[in-house]
DRENDO-1510 file (C-alpha; in Angstrom, 1 decimal, always signed):
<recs>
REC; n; res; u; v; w
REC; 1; UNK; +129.7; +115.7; +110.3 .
REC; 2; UNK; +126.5; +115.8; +108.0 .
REC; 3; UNK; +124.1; +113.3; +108.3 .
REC; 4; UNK; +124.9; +109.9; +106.3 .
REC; 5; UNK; +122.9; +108.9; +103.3 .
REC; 6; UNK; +121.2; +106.1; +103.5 .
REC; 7; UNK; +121.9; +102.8; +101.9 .
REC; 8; UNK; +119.4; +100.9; +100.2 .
REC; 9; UNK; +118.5; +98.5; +103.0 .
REC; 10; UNK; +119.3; +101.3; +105.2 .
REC; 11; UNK; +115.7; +103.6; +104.4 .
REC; 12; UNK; +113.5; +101.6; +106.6 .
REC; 13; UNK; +115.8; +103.0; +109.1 .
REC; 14; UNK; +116.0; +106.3; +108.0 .
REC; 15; UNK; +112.1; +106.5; +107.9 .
REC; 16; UNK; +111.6; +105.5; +111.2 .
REC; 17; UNK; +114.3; +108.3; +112.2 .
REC; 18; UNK; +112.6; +111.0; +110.8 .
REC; 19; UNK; +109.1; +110.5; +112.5 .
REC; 20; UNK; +111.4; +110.2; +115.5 .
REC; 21; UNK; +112.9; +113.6; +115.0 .
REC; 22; UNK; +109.9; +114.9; +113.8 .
REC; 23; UNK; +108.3; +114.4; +116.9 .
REC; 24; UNK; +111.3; +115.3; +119.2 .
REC; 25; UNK; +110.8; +118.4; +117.6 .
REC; 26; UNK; +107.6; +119.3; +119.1 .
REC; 27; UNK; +108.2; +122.1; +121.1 .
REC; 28; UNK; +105.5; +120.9; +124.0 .
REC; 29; UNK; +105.4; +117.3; +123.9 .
REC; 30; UNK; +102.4; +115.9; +125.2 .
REC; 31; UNK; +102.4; +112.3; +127.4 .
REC; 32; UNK; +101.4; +110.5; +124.5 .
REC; 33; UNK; +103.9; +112.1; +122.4 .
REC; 34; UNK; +106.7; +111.0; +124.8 .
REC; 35; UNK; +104.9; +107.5; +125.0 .
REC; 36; UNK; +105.1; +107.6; +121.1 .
REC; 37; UNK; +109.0; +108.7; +121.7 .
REC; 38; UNK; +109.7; +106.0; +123.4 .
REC; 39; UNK; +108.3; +103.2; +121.8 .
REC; 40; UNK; +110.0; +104.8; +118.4 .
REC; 41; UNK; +113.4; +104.6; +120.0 .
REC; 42; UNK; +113.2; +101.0; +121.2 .
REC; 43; UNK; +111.7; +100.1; +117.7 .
REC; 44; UNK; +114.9; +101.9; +116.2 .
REC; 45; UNK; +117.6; +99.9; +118.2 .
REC; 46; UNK; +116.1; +96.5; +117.5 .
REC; 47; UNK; +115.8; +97.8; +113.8 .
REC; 48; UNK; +119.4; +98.7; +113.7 .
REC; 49; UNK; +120.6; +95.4; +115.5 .
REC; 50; UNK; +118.2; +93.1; +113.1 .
REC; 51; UNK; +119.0; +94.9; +110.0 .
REC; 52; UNK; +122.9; +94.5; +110.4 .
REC; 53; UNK; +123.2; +91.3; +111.8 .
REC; 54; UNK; +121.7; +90.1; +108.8 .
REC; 55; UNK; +123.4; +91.6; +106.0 .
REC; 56; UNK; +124.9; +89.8; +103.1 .
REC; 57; UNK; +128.2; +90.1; +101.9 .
REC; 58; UNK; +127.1; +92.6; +98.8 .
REC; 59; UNK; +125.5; +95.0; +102.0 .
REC; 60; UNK; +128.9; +94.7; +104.0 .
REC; 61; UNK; +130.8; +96.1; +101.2 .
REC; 62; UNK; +128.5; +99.3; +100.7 .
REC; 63; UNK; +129.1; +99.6; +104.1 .
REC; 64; UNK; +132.4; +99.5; +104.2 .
REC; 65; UNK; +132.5; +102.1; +101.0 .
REC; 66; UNK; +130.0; +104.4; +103.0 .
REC; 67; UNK; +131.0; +107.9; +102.3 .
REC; 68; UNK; +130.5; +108.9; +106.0 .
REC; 69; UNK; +132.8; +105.7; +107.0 .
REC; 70; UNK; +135.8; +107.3; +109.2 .
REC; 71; UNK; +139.1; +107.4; +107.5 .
REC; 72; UNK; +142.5; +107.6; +108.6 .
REC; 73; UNK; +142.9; +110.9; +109.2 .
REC; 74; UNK; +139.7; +110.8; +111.2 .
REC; 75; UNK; +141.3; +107.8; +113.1 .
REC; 76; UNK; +144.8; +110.0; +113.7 .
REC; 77; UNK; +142.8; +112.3; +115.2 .
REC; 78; UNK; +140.5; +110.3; +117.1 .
REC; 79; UNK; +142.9; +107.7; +118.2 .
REC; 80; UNK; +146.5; +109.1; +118.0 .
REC; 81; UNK; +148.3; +112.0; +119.9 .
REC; 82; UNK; +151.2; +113.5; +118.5 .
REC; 83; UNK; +150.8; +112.8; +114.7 .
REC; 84; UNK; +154.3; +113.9; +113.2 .
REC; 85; UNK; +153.8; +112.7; +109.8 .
REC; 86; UNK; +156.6; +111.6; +107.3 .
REC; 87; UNK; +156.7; +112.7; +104.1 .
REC; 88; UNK; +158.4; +110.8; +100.7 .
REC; 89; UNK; +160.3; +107.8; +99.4 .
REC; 90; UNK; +163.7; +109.7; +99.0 .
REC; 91; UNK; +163.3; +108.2; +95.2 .
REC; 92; UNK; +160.7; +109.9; +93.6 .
REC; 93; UNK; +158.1; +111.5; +95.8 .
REC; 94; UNK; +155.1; +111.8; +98.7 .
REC; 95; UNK; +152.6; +109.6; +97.4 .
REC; 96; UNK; +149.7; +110.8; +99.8 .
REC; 97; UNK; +147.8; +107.8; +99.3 .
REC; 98; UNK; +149.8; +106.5; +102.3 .
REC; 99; UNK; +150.5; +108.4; +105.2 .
REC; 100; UNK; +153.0; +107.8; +107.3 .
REC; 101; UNK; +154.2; +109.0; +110.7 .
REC; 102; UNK; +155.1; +108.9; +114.5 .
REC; 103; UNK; +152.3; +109.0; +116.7 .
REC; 104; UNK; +151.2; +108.3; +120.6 .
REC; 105; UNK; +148.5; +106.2; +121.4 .
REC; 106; UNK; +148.1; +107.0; +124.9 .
REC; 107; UNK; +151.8; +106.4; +126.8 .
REC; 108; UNK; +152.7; +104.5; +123.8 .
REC; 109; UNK; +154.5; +105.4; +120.8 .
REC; 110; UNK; +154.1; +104.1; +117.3 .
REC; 111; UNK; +155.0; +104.1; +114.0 .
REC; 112; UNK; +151.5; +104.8; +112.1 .
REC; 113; UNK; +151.0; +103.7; +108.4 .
REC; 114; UNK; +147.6; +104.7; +106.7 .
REC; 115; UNK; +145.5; +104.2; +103.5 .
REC; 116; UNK; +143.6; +107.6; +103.2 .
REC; 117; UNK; +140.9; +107.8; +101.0 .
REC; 118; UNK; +139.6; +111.2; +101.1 .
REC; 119; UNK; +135.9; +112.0; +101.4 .
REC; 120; UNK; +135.0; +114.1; +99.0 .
REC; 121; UNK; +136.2; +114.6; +96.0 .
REC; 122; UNK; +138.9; +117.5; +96.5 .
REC; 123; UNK; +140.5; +114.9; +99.2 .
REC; 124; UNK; +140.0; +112.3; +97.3 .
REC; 125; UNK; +141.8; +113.4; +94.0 .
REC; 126; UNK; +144.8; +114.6; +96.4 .
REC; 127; UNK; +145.0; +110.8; +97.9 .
REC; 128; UNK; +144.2; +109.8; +94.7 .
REC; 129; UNK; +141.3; +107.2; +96.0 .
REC; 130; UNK; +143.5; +105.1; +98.3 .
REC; 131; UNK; +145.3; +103.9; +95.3 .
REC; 132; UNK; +149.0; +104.0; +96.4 .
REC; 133; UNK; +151.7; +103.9; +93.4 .
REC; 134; UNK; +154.5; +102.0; +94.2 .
REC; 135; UNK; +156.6; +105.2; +95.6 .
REC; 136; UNK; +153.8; +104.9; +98.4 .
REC; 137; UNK; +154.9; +101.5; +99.1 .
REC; 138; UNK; +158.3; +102.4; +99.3 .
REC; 139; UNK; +157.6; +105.0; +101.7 .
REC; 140; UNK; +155.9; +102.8; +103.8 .
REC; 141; UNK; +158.7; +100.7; +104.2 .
REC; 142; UNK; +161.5; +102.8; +104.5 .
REC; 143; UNK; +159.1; +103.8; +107.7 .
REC; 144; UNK; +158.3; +100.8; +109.1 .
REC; 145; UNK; +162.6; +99.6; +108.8 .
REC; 146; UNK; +163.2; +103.3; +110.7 .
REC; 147; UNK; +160.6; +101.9; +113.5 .
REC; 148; UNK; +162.6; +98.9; +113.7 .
REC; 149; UNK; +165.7; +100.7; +114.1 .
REC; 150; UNK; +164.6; +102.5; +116.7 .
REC; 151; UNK; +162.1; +99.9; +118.6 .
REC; 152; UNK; +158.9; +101.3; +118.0 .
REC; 153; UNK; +155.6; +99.2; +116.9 .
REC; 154; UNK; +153.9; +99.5; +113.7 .
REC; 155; UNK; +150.0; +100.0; +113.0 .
REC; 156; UNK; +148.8; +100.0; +109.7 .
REC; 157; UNK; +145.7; +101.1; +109.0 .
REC; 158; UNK; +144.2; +99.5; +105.5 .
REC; 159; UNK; +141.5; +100.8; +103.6 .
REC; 160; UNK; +141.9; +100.8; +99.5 .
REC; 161; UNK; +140.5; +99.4; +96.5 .
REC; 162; UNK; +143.7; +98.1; +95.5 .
REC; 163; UNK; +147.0; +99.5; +94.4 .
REC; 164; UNK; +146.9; +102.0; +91.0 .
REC; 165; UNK; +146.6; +100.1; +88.5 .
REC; 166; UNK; +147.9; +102.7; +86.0 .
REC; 167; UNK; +151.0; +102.7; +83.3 .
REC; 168; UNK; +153.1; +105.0; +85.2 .
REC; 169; UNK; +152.4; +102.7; +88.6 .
REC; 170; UNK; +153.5; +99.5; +86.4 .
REC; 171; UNK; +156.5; +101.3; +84.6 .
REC; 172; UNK; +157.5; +102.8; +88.4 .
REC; 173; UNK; +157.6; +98.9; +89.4 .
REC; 174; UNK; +154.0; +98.3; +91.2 .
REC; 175; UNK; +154.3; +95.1; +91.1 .
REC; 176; UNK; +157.8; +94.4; +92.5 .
REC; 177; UNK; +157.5; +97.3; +95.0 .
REC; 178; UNK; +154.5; +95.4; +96.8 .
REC; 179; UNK; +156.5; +92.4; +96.5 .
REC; 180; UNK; +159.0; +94.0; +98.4 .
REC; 181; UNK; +157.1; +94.6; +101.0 .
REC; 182; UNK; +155.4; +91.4; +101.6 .
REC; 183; UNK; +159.0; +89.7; +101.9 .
REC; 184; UNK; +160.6; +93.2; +103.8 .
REC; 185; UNK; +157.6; +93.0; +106.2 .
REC; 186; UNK; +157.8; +89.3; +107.1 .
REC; 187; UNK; +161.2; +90.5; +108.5 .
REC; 188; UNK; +160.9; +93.5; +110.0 .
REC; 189; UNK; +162.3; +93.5; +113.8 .
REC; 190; UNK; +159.6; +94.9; +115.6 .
REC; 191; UNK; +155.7; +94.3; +116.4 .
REC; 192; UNK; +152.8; +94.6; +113.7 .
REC; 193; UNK; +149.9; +95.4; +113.8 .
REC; 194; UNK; +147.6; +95.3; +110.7 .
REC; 195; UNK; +143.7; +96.7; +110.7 .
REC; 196; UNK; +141.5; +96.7; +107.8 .
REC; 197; UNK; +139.2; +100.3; +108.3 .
REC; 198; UNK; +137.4; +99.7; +105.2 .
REC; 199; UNK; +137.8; +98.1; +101.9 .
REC; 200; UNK; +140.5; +95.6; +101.9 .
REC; 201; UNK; +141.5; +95.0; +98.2 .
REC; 202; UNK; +144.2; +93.0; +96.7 .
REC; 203; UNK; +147.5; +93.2; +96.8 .
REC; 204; UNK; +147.2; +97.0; +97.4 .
REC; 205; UNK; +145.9; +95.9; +100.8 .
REC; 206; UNK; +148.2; +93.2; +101.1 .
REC; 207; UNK; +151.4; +95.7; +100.5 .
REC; 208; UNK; +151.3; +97.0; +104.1 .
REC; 209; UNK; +149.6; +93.8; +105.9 .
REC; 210; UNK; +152.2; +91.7; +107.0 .
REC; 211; UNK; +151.9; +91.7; +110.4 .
REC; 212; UNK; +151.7; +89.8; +113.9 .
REC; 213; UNK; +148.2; +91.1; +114.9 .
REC; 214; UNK; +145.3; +91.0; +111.8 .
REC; 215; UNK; +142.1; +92.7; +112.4 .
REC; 216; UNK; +139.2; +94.2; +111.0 .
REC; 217; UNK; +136.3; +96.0; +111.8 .
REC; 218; UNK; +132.9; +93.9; +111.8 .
REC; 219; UNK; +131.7; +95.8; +108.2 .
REC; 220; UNK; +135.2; +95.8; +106.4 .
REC; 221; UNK; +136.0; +93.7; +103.5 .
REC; 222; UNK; +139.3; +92.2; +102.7 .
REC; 223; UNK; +139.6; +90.6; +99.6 .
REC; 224; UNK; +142.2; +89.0; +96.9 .
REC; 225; UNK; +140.0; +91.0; +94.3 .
REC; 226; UNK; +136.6; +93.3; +94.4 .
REC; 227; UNK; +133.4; +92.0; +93.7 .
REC; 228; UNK; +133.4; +94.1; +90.5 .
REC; 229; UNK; +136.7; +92.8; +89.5 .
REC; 230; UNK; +135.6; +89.5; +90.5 .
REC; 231; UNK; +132.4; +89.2; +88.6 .
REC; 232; UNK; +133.7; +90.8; +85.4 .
REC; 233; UNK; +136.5; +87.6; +85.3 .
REC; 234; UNK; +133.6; +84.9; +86.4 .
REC; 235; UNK; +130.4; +86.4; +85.0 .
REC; 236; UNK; +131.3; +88.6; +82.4 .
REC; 237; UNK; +129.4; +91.7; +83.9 .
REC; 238; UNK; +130.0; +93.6; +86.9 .
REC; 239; UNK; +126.5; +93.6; +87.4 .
REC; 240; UNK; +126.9; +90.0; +89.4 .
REC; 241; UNK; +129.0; +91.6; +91.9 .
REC; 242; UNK; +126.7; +90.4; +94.4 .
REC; 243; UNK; +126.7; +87.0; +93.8 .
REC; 244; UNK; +130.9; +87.2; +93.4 .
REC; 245; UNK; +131.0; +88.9; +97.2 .
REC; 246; UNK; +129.1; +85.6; +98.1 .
REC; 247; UNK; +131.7; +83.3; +96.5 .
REC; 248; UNK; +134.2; +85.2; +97.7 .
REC; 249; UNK; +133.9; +84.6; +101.5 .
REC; 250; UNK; +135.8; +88.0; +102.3 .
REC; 251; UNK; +133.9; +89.7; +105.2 .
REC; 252; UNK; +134.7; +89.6; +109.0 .
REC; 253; UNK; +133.2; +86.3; +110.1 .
REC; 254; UNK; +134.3; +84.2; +106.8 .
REC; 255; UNK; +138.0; +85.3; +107.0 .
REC; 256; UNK; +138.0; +85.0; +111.0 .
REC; 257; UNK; +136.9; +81.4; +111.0 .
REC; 258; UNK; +139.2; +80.6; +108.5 .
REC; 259; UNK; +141.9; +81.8; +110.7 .
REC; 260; UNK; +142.8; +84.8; +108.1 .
REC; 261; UNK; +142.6; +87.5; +110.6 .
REC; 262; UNK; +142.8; +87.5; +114.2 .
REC; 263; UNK; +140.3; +89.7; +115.4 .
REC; 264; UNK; +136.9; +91.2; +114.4 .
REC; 265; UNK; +136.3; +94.8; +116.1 .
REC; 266; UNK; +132.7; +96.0; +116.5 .
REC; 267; UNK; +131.5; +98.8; +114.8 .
REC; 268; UNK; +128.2; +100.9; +116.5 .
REC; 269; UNK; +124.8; +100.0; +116.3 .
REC; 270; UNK; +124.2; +100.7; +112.6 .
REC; 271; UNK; +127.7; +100.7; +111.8 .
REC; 272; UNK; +130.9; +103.0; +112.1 .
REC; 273; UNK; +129.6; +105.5; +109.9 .
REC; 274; UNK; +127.4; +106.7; +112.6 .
REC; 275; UNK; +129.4; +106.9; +115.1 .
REC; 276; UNK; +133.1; +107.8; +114.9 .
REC; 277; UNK; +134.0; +108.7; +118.3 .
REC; 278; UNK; +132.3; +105.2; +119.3 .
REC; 279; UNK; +134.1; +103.2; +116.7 .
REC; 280; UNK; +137.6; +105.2; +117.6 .
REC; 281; UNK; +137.6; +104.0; +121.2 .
REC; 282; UNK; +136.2; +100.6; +120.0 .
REC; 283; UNK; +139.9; +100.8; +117.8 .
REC; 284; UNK; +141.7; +102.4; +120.7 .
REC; 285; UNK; +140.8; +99.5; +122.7 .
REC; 286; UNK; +142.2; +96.6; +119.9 .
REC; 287; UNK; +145.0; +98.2; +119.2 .
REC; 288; UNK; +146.0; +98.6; +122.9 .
REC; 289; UNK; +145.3; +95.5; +124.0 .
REC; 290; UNK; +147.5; +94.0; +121.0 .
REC; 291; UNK; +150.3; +95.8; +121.0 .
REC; 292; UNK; +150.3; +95.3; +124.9 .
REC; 293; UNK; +150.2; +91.4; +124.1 .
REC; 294; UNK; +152.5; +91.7; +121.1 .
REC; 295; UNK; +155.5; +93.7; +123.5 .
REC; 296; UNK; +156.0; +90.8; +125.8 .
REC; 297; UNK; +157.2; +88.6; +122.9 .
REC; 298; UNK; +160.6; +88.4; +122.3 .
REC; 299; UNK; +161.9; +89.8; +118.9 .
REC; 300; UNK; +163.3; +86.9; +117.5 .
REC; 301; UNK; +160.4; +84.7; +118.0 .
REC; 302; UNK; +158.1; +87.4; +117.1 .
REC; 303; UNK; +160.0; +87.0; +113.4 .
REC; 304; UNK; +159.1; +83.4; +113.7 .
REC; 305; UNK; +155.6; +83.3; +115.0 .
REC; 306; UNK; +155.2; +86.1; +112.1 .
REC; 307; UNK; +156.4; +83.7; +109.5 .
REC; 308; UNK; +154.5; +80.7; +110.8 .
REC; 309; UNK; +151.2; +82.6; +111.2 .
REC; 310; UNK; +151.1; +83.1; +106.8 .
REC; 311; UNK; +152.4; +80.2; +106.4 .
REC; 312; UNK; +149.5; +78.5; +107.5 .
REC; 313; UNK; +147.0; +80.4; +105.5 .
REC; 314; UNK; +145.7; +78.5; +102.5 .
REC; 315; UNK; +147.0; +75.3; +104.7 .
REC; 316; UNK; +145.7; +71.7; +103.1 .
REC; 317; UNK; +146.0; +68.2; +103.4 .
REC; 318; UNK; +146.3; +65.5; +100.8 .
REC; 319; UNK; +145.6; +62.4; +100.9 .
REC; 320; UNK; +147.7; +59.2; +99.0 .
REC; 321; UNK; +145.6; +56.4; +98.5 .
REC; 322; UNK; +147.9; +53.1; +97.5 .
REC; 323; UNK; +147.1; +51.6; +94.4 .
REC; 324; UNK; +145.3; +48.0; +94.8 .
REC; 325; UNK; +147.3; +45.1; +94.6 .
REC; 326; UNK; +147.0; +43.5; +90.9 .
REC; 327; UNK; +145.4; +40.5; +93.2 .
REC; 328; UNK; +142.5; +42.6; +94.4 .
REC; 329; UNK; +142.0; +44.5; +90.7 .
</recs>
């Protein structure tokens, strides 16, 4: 894997790492050297830790759109054995923003269902960006109801800007498809679990996150709308996407206190792009650890706990005052 560009707030960082390879490069290091080594090191881990634990909403989203940010497929092969994929809809084709297929993770098997992005831009034209259309969808579902027929978990892995928002998606029945899906998944007969990789946008997102276990990694976003989108609607410009990622209270902590998702996963020091192996066992760990949790529940309260958990969301109280007595007016 080549080395990650830096992001903006990120070349501070990326300084300091370059004095420390430049001198790790000295072929005889002298004691002061190795002093000088060692105090660089320690400077870079506090760096790392202070710069991320302080970044605003805006940074967390060009974090999770890193280009060195693992994807799906690196996930399948970092986290899965056995990845048989699936291919098609049996309507109208393989849409390969989704991937589908049976997989192991350790002992157990699954049912995997994955947003893939691509990296560059070869991959990325062939998954067309993470953008399913709705025959994507539809393959994800007729997947998920073939793990429930045969008793397997589900683990989806999220990670798009939203569904395609082109003509043909719309003519094909986008819309209704991810519709479909929200009530199909609520439904399905089996445990869910739903993590959010990367971006988390819209109802694309939402099309294949239904499930009994929600979480995302700590530098994920997962959002009714992007910034972009967002600030065009509020602000006219898409140049006050920061200030919209502020109002819109979508990363890790803001949606875990609110009781949105159920878990937040760390990523590495410096964030997941820098460490895939790190941040696969980080994932291997959550998803185990649910899906261990989620199998002692019986099915048809799972169905129900399911059902009461998005019910909740968006939960609020109101308040009826009595008018006062014409006496007291």
């Amino acid at each position: 894997m080549s080395a990650p560009l830096p992001l903006p707030f990120e070349r501070p960082i990326f300084d300091l790492e370059k004095q420390l390879e430049s001198l790790e490069s000295q072929p005889n290091p002298t004691a002061a050297t190795r002093e000088s080594i060692r105090n660089i090191r320690t400077e870079l881990t506090k760096l790392k830790r202070e710069t991320y634990e302080q970044l605003d909403a805006w940074q967390i989203v060009q974090v999770a759109r890193h280009d060195e940010r693992p994807k799906a497929l690196d996930y399948i092969e970092l986290v899965f054995d056995e990845f048989v994929e699936l291919h098609g809809d049996k309507s109208f084709g393989d849409d390969r923003a989704i991937l589908t297929g049976l997989a192991k993770i350790g002992d157990r098997k699954v049912m995997l269902v994955a947003q893939q992005k691509g990296r560059n831009l070869k991959e990325r034209l062939e998954h067309n960006y993470g953008m399913a259309h709705p025959e994507g969808y539809r393959k994800a579902l007729s997947k998920m109801q073939m793990a429930a027929k045969y008793n397997l978990p589900i683990v989806c892995l999220i990670d798009t800007a939203g569904a395609y928002p082109g003509i043909e998606a719309e003519e094909r029945g986008q819309a209704y498809q991810i519709a479909l899906n929200l009530r199909e998944m609520s439904k399905i007969n089996t445990p869910i679990v739903c993590v959010v990789i990367g971006e988390g946008g819209s109802g694309g997102a939402l099309g294949i996150g239904i499930g009994d276990h929600i979480s995302m990694l700590r530098f994920a976003y997962y959002s009714v709308i992007s910034p972009e989108g967002c600030a065009g609607i509020l602000w006219k410009h898409a140049k006050f996407a920061d200030k919209a990622a502020l109002a819109l209270k979508f990363t890790s902590s803001d949606l875990l206190r609110m009781g949105i998702v159920d878990e937040v996963i760390d990523e590495p020091l410096g964030g997941a792009h820098r460490n895939h192996r790190q941040m696969a066992t980080y994932l291997t760990a959550s998803l185990n650890n649910a899906l261990k949790q989620l199998s002692e529940i019986p099915k048809d309260e799972l169905i129900d706990r399911r059902y009461d958990k998005f019910r909740k969301i968006g939960v609020f109280e109101e308040t009826v005052q009595a008018a006062p007595l014409e006496s007291e007016a």
